[in-house]
N, C-alpha and C positions, 0 to 999 in steps of 0.2 A: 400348313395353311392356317391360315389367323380366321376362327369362325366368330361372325358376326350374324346380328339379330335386330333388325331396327324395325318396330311397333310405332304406328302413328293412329289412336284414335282421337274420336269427336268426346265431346265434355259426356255424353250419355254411353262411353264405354262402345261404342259400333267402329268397328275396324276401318278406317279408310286407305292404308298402307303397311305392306311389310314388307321388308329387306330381308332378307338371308340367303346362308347358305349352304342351307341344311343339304345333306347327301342323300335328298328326294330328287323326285321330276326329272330322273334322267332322259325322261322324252325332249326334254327342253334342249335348243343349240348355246346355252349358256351355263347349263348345268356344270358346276353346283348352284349356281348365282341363281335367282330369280327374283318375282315379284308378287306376292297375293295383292290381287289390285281390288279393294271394296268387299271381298266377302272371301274365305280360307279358300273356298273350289276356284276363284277365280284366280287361276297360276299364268303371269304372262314371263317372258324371256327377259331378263336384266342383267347388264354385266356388275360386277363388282362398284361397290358404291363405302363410301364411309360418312365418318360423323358429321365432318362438315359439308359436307353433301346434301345430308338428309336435311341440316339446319335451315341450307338455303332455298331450301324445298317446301320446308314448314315455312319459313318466313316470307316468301316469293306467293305463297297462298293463302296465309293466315286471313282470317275475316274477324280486324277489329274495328 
């Protein structure tokens, strides 16, 4: 399995996104996959995701 790790924060370092899939959360129906959504405790279900995924995720929301 190919382990991947995608971090997205704001310019002041505050987490708004992460991708992996670390072999935690096996309460999860996605596990290994997940998502910390806005804060590390906040763990929701995500399947499998990659680079340009995340790009058009960042880009689909950027506020310039």
């Amino acid at each position: 399995m190919i382990k991947y790790s995608f971090h997205w924060q704001d310019a002041a370092g505050k987490l708004l996104k992460r991708w992996d899939n670390a072999a935690h959360h096996r309460e999860l129906s996605t596990h290994p996959n997940h998502l910390h959504d806005g804060a590390e405790a906040n763990v929701r279900v995500h399947g499998p995701i990659n680079a340009e995924e995340i790009l058009n995720l960042v880009a689909a929301n950027a506020q310039c």
